[in-house]
VOFIVEX-338217 format. One record per residue (C-alpha): residue number from 1; residue in one letter; x, y, z. Coordinates in nm, 2 decimals. Each point is the difference from the previous one (the first is absolute). Last residue first. Layout:
<NUM,"A",<X,Y,Z>>;
...
END
This chain:
<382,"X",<-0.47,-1.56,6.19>>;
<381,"X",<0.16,-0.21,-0.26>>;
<380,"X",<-0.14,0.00,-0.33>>;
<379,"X",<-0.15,-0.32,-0.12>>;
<378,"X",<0.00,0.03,-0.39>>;
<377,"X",<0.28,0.17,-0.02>>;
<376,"X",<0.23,-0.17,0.29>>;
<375,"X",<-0.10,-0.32,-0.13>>;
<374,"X",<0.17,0.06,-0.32>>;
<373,"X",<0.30,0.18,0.16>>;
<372,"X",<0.05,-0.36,0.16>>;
<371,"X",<-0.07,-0.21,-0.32>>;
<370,"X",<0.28,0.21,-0.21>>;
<369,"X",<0.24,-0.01,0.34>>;
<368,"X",<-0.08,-0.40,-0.01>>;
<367,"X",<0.10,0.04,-0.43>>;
<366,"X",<0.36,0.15,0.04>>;
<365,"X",<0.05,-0.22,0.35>>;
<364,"X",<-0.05,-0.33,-0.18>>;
<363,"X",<-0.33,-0.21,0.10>>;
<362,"X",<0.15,-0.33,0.05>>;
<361,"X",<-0.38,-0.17,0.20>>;
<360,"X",<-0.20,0.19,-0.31>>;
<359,"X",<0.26,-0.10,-0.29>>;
<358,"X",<-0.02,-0.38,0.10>>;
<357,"X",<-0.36,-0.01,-0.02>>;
<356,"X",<0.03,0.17,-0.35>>;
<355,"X",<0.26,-0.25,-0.10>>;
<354,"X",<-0.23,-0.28,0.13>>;
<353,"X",<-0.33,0.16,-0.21>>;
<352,"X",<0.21,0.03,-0.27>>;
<351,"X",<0.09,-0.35,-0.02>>;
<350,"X",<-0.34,-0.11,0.00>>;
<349,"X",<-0.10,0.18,-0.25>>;
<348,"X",<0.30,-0.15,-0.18>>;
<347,"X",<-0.16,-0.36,0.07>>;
<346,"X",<-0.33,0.03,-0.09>>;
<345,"X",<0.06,0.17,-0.33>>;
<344,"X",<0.04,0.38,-0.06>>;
<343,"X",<-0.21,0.23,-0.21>>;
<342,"X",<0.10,0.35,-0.07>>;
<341,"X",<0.33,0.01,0.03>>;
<340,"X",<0.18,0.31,0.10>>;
<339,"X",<0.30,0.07,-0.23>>;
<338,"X",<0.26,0.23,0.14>>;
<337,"X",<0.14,0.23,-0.29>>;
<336,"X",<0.40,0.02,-0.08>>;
<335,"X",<0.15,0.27,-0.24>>;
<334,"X",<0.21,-0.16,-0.23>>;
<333,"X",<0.18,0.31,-0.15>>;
<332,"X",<0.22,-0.06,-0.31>>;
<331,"X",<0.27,0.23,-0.07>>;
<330,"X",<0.12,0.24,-0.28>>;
<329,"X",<0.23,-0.10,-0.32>>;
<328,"X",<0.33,0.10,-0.13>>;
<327,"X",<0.09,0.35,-0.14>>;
<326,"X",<-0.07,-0.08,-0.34>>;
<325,"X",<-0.18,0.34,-0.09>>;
<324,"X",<-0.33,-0.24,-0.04>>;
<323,"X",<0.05,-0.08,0.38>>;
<322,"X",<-0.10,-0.36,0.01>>;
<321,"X",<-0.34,-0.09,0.20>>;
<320,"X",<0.04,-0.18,0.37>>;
<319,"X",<0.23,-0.33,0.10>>;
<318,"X",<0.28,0.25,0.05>>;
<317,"X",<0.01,-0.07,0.37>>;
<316,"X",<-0.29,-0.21,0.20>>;
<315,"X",<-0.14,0.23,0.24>>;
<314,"X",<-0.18,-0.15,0.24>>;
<313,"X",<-0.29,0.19,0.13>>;
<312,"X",<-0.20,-0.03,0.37>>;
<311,"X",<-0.43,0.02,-0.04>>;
<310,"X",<-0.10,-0.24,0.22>>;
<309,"X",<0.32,-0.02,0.27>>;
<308,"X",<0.28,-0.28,-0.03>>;
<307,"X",<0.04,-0.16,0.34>>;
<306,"X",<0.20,-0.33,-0.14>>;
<305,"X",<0.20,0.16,-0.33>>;
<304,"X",<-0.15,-0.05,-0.31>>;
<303,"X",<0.23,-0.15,-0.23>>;
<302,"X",<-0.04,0.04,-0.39>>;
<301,"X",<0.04,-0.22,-0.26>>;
<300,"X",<-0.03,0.10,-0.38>>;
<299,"X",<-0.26,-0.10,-0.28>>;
<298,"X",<0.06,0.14,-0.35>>;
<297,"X",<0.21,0.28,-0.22>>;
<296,"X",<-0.27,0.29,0.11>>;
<295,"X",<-0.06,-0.10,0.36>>;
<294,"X",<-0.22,-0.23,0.17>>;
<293,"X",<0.04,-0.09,0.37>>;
<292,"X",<0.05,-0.37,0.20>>;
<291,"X",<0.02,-0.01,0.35>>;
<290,"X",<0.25,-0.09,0.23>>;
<289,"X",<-0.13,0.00,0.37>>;
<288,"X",<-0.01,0.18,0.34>>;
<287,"X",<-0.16,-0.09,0.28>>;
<286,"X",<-0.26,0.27,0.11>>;
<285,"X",<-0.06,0.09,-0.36>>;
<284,"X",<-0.03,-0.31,-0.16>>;
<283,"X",<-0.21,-0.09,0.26>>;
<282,"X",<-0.25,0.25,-0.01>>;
<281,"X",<0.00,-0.04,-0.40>>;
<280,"X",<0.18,0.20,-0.31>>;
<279,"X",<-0.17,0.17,-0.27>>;
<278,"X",<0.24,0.17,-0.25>>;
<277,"X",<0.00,0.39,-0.13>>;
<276,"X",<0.20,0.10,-0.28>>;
<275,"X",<0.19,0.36,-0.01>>;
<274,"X",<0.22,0.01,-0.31>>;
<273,"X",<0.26,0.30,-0.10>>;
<272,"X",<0.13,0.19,-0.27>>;
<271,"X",<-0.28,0.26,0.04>>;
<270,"X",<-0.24,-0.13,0.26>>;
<269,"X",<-0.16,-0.36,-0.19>>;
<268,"X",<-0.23,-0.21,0.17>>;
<267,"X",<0.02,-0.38,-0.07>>;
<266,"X",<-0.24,-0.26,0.03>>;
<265,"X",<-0.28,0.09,-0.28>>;
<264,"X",<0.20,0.22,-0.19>>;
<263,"X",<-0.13,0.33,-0.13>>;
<262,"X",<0.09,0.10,-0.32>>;
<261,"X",<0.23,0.20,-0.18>>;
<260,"X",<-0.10,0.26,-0.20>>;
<259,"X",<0.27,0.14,-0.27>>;
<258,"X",<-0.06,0.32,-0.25>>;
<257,"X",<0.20,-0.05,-0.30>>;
<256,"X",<0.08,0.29,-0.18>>;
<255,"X",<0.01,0.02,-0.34>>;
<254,"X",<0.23,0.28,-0.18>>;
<253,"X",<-0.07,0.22,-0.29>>;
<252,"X",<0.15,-0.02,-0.38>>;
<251,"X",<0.28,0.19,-0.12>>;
<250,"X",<-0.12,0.30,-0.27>>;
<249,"X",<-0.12,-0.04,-0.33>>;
<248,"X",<-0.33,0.17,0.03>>;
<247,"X",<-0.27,-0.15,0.10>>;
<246,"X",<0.26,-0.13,0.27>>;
<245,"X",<-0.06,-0.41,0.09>>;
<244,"X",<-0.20,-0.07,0.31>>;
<243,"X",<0.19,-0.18,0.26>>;
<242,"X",<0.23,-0.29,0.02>>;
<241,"X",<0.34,0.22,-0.03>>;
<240,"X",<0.14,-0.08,0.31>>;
<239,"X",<-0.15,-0.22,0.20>>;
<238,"X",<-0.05,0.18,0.34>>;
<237,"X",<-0.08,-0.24,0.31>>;
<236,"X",<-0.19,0.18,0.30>>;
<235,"X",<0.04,-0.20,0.31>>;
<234,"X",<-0.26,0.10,0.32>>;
<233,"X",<-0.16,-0.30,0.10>>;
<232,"X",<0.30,-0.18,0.00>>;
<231,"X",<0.31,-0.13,-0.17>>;
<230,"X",<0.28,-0.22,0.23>>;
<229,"X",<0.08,-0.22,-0.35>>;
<228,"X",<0.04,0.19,-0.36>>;
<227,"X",<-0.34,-0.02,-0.24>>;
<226,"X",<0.11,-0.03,-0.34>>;
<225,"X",<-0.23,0.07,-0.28>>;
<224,"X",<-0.12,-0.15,-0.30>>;
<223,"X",<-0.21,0.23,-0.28>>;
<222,"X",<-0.32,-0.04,-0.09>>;
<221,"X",<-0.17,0.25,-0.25>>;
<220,"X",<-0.36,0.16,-0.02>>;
<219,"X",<-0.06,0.24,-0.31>>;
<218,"X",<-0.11,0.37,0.02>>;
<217,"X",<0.01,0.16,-0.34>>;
<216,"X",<0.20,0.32,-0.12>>;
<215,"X",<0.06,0.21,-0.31>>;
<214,"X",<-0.30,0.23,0.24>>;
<213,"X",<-0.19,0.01,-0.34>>;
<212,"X",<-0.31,-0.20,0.07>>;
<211,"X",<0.25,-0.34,0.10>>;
<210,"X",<-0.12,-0.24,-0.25>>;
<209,"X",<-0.22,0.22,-0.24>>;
<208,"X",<0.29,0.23,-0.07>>;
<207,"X",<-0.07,0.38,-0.02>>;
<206,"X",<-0.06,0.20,-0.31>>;
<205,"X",<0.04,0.36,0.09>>;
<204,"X",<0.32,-0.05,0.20>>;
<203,"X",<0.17,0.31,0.12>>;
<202,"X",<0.38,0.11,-0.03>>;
<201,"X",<0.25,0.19,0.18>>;
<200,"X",<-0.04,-0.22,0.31>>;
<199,"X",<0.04,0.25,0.25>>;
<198,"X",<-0.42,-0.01,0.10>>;
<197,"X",<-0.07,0.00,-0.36>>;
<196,"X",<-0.28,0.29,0.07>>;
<195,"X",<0.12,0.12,0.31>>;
<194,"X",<0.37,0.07,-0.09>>;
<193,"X",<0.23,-0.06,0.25>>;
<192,"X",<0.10,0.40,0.12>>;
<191,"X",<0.27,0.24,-0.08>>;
<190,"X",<0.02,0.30,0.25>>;
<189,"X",<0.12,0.30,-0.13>>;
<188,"X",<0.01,0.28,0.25>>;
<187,"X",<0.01,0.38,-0.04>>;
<186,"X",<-0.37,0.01,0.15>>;
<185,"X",<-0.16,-0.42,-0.06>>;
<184,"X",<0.06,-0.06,-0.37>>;
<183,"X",<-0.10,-0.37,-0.11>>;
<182,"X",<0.24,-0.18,-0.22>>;
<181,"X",<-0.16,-0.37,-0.15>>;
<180,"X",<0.19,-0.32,0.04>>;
<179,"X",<-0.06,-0.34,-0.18>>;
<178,"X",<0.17,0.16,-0.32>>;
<177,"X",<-0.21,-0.14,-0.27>>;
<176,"X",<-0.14,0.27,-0.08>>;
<175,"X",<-0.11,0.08,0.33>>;
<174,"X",<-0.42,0.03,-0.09>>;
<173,"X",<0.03,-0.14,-0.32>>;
<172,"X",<0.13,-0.34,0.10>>;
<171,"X",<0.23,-0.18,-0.17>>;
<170,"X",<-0.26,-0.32,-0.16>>;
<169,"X",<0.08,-0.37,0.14>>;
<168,"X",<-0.05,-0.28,-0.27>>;
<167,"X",<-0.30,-0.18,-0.22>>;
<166,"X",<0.02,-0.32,-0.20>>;
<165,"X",<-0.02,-0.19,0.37>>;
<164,"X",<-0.19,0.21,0.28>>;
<163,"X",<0.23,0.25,0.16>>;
<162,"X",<0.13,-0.06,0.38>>;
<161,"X",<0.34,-0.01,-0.11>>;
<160,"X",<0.06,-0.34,0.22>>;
<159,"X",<0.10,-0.22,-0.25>>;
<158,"X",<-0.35,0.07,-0.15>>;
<157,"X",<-0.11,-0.35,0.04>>;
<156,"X",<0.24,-0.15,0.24>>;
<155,"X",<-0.11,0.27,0.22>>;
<154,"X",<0.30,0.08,0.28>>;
<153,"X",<-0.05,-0.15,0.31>>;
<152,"X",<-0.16,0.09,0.32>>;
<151,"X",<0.00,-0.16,0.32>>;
<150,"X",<-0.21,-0.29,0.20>>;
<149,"X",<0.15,-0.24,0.26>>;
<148,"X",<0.00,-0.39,0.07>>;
<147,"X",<0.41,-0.08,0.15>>;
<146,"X",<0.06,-0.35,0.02>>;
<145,"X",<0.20,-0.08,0.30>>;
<144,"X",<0.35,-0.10,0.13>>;
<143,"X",<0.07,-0.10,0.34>>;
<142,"X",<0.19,0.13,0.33>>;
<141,"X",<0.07,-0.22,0.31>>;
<140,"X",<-0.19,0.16,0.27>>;
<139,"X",<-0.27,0.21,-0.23>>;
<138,"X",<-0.09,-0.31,-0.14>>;
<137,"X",<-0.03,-0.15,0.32>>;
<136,"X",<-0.22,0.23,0.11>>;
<135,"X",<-0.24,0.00,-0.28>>;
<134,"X",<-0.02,0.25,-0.32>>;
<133,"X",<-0.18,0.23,-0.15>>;
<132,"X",<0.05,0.21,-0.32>>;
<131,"X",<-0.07,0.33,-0.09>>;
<130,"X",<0.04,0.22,-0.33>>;
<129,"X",<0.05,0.39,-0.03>>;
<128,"X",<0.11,0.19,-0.33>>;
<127,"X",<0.21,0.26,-0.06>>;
<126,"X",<-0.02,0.21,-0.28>>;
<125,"X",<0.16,0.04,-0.32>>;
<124,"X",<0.31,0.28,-0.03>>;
<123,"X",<-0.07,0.30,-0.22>>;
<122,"X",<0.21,0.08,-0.27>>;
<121,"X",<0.08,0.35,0.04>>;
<120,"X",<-0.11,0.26,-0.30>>;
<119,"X",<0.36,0.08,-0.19>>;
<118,"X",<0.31,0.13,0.15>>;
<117,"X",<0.19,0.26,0.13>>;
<116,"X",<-0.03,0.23,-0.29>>;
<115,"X",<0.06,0.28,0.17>>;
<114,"X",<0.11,0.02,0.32>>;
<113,"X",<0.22,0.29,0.01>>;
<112,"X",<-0.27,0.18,-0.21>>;
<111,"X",<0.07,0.36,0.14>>;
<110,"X",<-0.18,0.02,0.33>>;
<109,"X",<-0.34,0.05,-0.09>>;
<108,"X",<-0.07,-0.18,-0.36>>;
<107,"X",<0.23,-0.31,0.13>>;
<106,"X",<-0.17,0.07,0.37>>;
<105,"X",<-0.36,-0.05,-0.15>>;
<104,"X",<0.10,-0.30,-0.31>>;
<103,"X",<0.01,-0.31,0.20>>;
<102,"X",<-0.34,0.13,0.17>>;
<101,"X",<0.00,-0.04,0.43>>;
<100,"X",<-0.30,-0.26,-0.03>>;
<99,"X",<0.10,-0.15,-0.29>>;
<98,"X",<0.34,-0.04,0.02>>;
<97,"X",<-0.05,-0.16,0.35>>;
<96,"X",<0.20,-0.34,0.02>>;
<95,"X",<0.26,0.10,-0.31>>;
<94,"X",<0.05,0.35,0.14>>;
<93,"X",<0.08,-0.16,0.33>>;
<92,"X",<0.22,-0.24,-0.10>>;
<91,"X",<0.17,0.28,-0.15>>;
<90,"X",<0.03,0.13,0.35>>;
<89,"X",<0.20,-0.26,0.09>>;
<88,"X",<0.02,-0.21,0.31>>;
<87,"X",<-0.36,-0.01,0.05>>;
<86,"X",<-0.12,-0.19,0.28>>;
<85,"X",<-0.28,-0.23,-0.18>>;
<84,"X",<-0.25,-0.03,0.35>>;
<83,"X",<-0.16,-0.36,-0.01>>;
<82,"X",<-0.09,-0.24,-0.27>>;
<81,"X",<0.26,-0.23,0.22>>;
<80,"X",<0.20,0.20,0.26>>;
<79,"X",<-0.15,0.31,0.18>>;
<78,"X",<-0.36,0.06,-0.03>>;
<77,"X",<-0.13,-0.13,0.37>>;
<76,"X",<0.28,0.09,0.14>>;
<75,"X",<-0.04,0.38,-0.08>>;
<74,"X",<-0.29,0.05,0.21>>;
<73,"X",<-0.19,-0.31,0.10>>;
<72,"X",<-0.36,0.08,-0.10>>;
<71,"X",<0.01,0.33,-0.19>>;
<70,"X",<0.33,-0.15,-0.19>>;
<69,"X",<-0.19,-0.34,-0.05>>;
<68,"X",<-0.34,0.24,-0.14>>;
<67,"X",<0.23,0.18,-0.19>>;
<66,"X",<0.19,-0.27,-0.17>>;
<65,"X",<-0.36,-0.17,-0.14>>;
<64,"X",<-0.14,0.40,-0.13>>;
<63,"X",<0.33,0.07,-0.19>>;
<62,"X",<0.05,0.38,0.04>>;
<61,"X",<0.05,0.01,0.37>>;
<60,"X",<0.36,-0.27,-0.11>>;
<59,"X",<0.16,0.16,-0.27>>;
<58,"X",<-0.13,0.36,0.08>>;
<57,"X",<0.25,-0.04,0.30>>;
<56,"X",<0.27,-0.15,-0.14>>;
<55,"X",<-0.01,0.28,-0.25>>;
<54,"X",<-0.01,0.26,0.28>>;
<53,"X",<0.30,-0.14,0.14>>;
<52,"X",<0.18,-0.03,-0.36>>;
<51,"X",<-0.06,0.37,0.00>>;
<50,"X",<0.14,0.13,0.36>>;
<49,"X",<0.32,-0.25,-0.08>>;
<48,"X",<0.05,0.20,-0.35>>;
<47,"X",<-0.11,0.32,0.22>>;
<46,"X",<0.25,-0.04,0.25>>;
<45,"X",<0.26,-0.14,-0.27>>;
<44,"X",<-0.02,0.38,-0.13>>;
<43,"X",<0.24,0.06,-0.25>>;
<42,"X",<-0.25,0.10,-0.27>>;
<41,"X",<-0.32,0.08,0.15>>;
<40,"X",<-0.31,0.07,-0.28>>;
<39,"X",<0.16,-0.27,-0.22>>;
<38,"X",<0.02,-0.27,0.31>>;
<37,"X",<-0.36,0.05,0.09>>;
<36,"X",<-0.09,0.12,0.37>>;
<35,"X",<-0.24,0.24,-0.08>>;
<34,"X",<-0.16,-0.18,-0.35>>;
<33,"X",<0.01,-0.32,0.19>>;
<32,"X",<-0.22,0.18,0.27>>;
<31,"X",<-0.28,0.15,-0.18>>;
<30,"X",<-0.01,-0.35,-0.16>>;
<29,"X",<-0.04,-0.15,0.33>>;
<28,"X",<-0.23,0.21,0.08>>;
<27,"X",<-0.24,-0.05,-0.26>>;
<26,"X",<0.05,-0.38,-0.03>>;
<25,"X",<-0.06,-0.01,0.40>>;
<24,"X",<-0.34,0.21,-0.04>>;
<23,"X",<-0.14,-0.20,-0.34>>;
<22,"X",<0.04,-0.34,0.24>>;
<21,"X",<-0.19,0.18,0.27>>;
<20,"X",<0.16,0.08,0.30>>;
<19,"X",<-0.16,-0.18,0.34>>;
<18,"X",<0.36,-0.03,0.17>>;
<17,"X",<0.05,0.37,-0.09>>;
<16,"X",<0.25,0.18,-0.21>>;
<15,"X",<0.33,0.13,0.01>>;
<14,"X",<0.20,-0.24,-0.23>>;
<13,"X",<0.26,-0.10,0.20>>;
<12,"X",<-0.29,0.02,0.34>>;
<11,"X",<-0.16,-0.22,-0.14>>;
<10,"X",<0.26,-0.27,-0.04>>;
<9,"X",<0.12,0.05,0.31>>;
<8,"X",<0.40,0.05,0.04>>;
<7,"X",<0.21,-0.25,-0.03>>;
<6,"X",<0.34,-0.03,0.14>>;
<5,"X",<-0.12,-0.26,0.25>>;
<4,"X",<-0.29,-0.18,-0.08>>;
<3,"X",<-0.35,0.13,0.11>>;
<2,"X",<-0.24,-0.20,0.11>>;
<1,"X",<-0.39,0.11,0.00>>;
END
């Protein structure tokens, strides 16, 4: 697994193994924020940085999708889009795992500095995945499609409360309303999401017939998107804000379009550049000619020098894919293939036969050492 520079292993931050159970990494992560937390070490930066670190680190083995990219490509593989967060600010911190380290544990402990922070955390809708396909051209020249994906909405019917209409969300008994409940672990306080409302502060006990209570429904939209030229195989586009909406007020998720490009019938595609193959005859070989070769914008001339060997690439420049970073475009390779026939007619049979007369009284010295060492093997000399 990579490792960027400056980073240390994920694992390792939180001192755990790659096969950790989710309940093992929230355990010692939390055994760790409450080390390292800014209350418990005033002055320290080392522990501030020490603490974001771990953070990071829950952030990404505690989400089931980023760990399996982290366990596959390291830290690449979660950096960037829906990636890694990289706290800057330990509040951010508080306001991304309130529940797991308790907003009101280090308050109680360490004199309250934090109180009051804030309220429960909107949470953020998730991401959703669409894919599209596309030709080669297409992909040269950039297009605009129409997007087909799924995602949830809010219930038009109980404006996404979840509660069936006459009837409305009840503070639950178990929290009181709170969202949180304060377990005691030794001289620790350690204030949990409560299990009963699951942080909500309130149950439903008559839930909407549309969407059963979840204040959601899953609807199918269509939304245009742009695809830029040079994309391949590979391309991820984000639209921003096209996922699910929050259940709860926050900013929606993202869609990410997954692109496929596919195969052309004449042209084969390395990267940014084009490899196509084109038949040529004996005698087009031997003598040279001018042929004609696709490419994307159309038909284009190309001389074939007299001796040309089967298999021998022209590169025709910047007639390949555009570099989506706008950094020009790659090549076109016309990589020649001798054609046998395989029929003649009367007369270029016997043309051959002359030529092939002609070859055996001008034998060059190349193929009469080839014919000699022939002999030599299968009549050895004594």
């Amino acid at each position: 697994m990579a490792t960027m520079a400056g980073k240390r292993d994920y694992y390792e931050v939180l001192s755990v193994g790659r096969g950790a159970s989710e309940q093992e990494i929230a355990s010692a992560y939390r055994k760790l924020a409450i080390k390292y937390h800014p209350d418990k070490n005033p002055g320290d930066e080392e522990a501030v940085q020490k603490f974001k670190e771990c953070a990071e680190a829950f952030e990404v083995l505690s989400d089931s999708d980023k760990r399996s990219r982290y366990d596959r490509f390291g830290h690449a593989g979660v950096d960037g889009a829906g990636g890694s967060p990289h706290f800057t600010d330990v509040n951010d911190i508080f306001q991304a795992f309130g529940d797991i380290l308790g907003e009101g544990m280090f308050g109680d402990l360490f004199g309250g500095g934090r109180g009051g922070r804030r309220g429960r955390r909107a949470r953020r809708g998730s991401d959703v995945r669409a894919d599209i396909t596309i030709d080669l051209l297409e992909a040269a020249r950039g297009c605009a499609k129409q997007l087909h994906y799924e995602r949830h909405e809010r219930c038009g019917s109980c404006q996404g409360t979840g509660a069936k209409s006459g009837s409305k969300r009840e503070t639950c008994k178990y929290c009181g309303g709170n969202g949180q409940v304060v377990q005691a672990t030794g001289i620790f306080r350690v204030q949990t999401t409560c299990p009963s409302c699951h942080g909500a502060g309130s149950v439903i006990r008559d839930p909407c017939l549309d969407c059963g209570g979840q204040g959601q429904v899953r609807r199918r939209v269509e939304r245009e998107v742009r695809i830029p030229q040079g994309v391949d195989g590979e391309t991820r586009l984000r639209l921003s804000g096209e996922g699910s909406h929050s259940v709860d007020g926050g900013p929606a998720g993202d869609c990410y379009c997954f692109i496929t490009v596919k195969e052309h019938a004449l042209f084969h595609r390395e990267g940014q550049h084009l490899i196509c193959q084109v038949p040529i005859t004996f005698a087009q070989a031997a003598l040279g000619a001018t042929i004609e070769v696709p490419t994307l914008e159309g038909r284009e001339e190309l001389a074939i020098a007299p001796g040309t060997q089967p298999g021998e690439v022209f590169k025709l420049r910047a007639r390949g894919m555009p570099d989506p970073r706008g950094r020009g475009k790659g090549d076109l390779l016309v990589q020649v293939a001798l054609e046998v026939p395989k029929s003649l007619t009367a007369r270029q049979e016997e043309l051959l036969r002359e030529l092939a007369e002609e070859e055996r009284s001008n034998v060059s010295a190349h193929r009469k050492s080839f014919f000699e060492k022939l002999k030599d093997y299968f009549v050895p000399e004594e």
